[in-house]
C-alpha positions in Angstrom: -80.2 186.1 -96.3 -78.2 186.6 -99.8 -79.7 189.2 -101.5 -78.8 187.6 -104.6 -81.3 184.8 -104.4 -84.8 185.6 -105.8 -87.9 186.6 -104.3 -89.8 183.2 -104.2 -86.7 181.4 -103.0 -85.9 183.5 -100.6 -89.9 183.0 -99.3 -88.9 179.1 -99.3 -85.9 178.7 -97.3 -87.6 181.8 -94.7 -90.4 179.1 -94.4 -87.8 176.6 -93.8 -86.5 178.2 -91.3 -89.5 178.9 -89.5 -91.3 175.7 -89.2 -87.0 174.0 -87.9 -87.9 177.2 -85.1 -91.1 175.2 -84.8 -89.7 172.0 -84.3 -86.8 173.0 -82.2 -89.4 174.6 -80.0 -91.3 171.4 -79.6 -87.9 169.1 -79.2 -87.3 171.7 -76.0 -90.7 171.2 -74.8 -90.8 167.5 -75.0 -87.3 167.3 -73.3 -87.9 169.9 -70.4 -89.9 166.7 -69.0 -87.3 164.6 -67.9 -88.3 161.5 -69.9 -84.6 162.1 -72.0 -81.0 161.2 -70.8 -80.3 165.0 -71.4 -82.7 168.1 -71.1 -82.0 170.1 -74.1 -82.0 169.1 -77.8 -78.7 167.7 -79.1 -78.4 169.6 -82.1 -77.7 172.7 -82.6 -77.8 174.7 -85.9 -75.6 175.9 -87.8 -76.0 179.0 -90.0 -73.3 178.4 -92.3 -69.5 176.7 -92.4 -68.4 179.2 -89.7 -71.0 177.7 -87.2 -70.1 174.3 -88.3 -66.5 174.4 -87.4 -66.5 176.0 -84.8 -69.4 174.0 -83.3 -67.3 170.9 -84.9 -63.9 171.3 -83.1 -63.5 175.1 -82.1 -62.0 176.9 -80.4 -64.9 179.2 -79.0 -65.2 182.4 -81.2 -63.3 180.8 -84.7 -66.5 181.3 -86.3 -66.3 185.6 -86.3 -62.5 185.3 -87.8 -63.7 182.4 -90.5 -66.4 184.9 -92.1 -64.7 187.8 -92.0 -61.5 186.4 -93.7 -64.1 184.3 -96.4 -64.9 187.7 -97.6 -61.1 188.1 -98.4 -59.4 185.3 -99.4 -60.2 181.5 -100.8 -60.8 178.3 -98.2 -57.2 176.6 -98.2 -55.8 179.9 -97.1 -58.6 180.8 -94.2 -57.6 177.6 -92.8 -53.9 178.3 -92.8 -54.5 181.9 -91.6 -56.6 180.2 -88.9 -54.6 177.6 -87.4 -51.8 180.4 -86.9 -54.1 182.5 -85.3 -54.6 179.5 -83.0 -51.4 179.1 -82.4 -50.0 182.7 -81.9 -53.3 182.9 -79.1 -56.2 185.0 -80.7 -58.9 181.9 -79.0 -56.8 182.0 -75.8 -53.5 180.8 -74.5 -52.2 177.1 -74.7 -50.0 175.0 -74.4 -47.7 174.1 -77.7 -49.0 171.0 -77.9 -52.6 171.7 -77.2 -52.7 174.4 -79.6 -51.2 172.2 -82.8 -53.2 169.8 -82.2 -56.3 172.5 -82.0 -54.9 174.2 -85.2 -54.8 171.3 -87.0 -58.3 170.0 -85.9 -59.7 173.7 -87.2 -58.0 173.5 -90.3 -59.1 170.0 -91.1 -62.8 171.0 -90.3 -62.5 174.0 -92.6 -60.9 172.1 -95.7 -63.6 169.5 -95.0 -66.5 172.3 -94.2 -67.6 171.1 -91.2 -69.6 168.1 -93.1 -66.9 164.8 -92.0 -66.0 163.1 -89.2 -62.2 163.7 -90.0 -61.4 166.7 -87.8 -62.9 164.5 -84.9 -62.2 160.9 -85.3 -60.0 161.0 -88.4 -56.9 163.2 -86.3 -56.8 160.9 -82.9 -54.1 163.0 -81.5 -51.2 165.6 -82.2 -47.7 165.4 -79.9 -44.7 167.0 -79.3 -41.7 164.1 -79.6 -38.2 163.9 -79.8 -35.8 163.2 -82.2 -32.4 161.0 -81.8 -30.3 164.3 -81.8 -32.9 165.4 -78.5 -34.3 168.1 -81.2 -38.2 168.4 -81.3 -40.7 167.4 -83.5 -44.1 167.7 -84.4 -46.2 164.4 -85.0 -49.5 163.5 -86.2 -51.8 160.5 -85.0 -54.3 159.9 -87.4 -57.3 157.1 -87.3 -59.5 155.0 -90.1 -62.0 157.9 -90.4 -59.3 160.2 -91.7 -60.2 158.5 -95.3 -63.4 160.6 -94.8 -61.3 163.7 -95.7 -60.5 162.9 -99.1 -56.8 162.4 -100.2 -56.2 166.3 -101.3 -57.5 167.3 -97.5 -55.5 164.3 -95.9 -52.2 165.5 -97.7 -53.3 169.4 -97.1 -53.5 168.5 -93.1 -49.6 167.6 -93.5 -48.9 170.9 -95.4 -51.0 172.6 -92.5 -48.9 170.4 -89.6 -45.6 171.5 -91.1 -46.7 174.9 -91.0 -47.6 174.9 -87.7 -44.5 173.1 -86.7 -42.5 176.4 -87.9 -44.6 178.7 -86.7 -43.7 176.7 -83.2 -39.6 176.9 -83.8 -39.8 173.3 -84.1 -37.3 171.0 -85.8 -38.0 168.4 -88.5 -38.9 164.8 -87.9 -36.1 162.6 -88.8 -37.2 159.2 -89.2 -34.7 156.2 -88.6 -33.9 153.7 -91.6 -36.2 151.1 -89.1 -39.2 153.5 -89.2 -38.9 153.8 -93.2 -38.6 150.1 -93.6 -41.6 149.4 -91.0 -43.7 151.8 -92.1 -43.5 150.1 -95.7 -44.2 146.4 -94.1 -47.0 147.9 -93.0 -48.5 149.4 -96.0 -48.0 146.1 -98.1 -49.2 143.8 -94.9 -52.2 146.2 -94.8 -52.9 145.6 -98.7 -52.6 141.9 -98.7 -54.5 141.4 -95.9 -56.8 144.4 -94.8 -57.6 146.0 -98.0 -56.2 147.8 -101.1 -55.9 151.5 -101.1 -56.7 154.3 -104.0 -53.1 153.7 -106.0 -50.2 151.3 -105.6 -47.2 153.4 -105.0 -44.0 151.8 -105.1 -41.7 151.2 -102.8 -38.9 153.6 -103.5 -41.4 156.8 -103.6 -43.0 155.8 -100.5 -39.4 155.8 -98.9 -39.0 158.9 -100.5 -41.8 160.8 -99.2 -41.2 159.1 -95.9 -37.5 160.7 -95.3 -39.1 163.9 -96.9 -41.8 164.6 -95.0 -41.0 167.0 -92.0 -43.6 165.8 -89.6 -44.2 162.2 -88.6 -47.2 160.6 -89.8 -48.4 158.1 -87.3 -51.5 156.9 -85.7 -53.8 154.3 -83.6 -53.6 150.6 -85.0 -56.9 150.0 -87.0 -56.9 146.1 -87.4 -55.8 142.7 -85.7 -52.9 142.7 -88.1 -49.5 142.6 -87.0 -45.8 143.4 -88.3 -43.2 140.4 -87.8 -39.8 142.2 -89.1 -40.0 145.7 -88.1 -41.7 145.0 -84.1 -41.3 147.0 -81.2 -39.8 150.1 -82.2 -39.3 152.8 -80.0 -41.3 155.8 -81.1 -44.0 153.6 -82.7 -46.3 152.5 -80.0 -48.1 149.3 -82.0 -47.0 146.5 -83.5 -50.2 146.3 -85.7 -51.2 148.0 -89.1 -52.0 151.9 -88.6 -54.6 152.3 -91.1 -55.1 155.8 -91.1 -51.4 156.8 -91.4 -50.8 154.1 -94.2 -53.7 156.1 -96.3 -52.4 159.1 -95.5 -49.1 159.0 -97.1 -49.9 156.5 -99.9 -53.5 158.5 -101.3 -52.8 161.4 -100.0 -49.2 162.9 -99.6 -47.8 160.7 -102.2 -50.9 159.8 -104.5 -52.0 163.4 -104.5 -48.8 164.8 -104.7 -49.2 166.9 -108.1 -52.5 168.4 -106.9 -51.4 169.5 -103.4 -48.1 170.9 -105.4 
């Protein structure tokens, strides 16, 4: 317990503590009789953001290497430090793949502190594609919840993918003049007919930070809306509205832009 806190509220969260033992004692009881789909209580506690992530996303063990690197340096750069650890196989071998889409789950979770749904739901799922010249490329799928995150976090998990794409050797993403021009149907067919988003960017900085951006944002569709110029592209798997991937380049990579910088 911080030694910092004082006597009387350190007696109040002790007391806390002991009557959740109480209660976690009971849950056990009460489920060892069968009478539940599963036999142990659900929820597990967690003692502080460490716990949380890892228990959140993983990978088994993060936790030790989270605390001991709070004590040294501030949260943006644990998670950076983290997601290389991932990928250079401190928590166990894996696959490229596997492992940028685990270091970018971890580092999510950490910017976020283990208290949204982003690192789960928000990131649906990271690949390794390939670009027109048969180079690699790293590229993110992300989902509705990712608006959970926050636009500095949702532009941060870019930062952290592009990272992670170096630390892999791979190449940049290089989108095709179609992708640009779909992508921007889609972000004004999403706010005429879905919903508006945190700013209006225009259109020539959304192209902009399009042909910038070294990964490829992408991600599930997230409504019954579909494009009718741009349709069918190769490397874009839906015709409809990607909700998630449209907030994360207008309120976070673009809209958030001087804060991230």
């Amino acid at each position: 317990m911080n030694s910092k806190m004082s006597e009387s509220y350190q007696n109040y969260i002790a007391t806390m503590e002991n009557q959740l033992k109480q209660l976690y004692v009971i849950s056990e009881r009460a489920r060892s009789t069968g009478l539940d789909p599963s036999l142990k209580t659900e929820c597990v506690i967690a003692k502080d953001i460490a716990d949380l992530v890892e228990g959140l996303v993983g990978p088994k063990d993060v936790a030790g290497s989270i605390r001991e690197l709070s004590t040294k340096i501030q949260r943006e750069e644990i998670a950076f430090k983290i997601a290389e650890e991932i990928v250079y196989g401190k928590f166990g071998k894996m696959e490229p793949e596997v492992a940028a889409e685990q270091a970018i789950r971890t580092a999510l979770a950490i910017f976020t502190e283990g208290l949204t749904a982003a690192p789960i739901q928000g990131v649906a799922q990271v690949k390794i594609k390939t670009n027109a010249d048969r180079t690699s490329y790293l590229a993110i799928y992300f989902a509705g919840p990712i608006r959970s995150a926050g636009g500095t976090d949702q532009a941060l998990t870019l930062v952290v993918g592009d990272f992670v794409r170096r630390l892999l050797g791979l190449d940049k993403y290089k989108p095709t003049a179609e992708e640009i021009s779909r992508f921007l149907e889609e972000l004004r067919l999403y706010e005429r007919n879905v919903g508006r988003f945190q700013y209006h960017i225009p259109d020539d900085e959304v192209k902009k930070a399009l042909d910038l951006l070294p990964v490829e944002v992408t991600g599930t569709e997230s409504d019954p809306v579909e494009v009718s110029s741009y349709r069918n592209l190769q490397r874009i798997e839906t015709n409809r509205v990607r909700g998630g991937a449209l907030r994360v380049v207008n309120d976070g990579i673009v809209g958030r832009a001087a804060k991230v910088l």
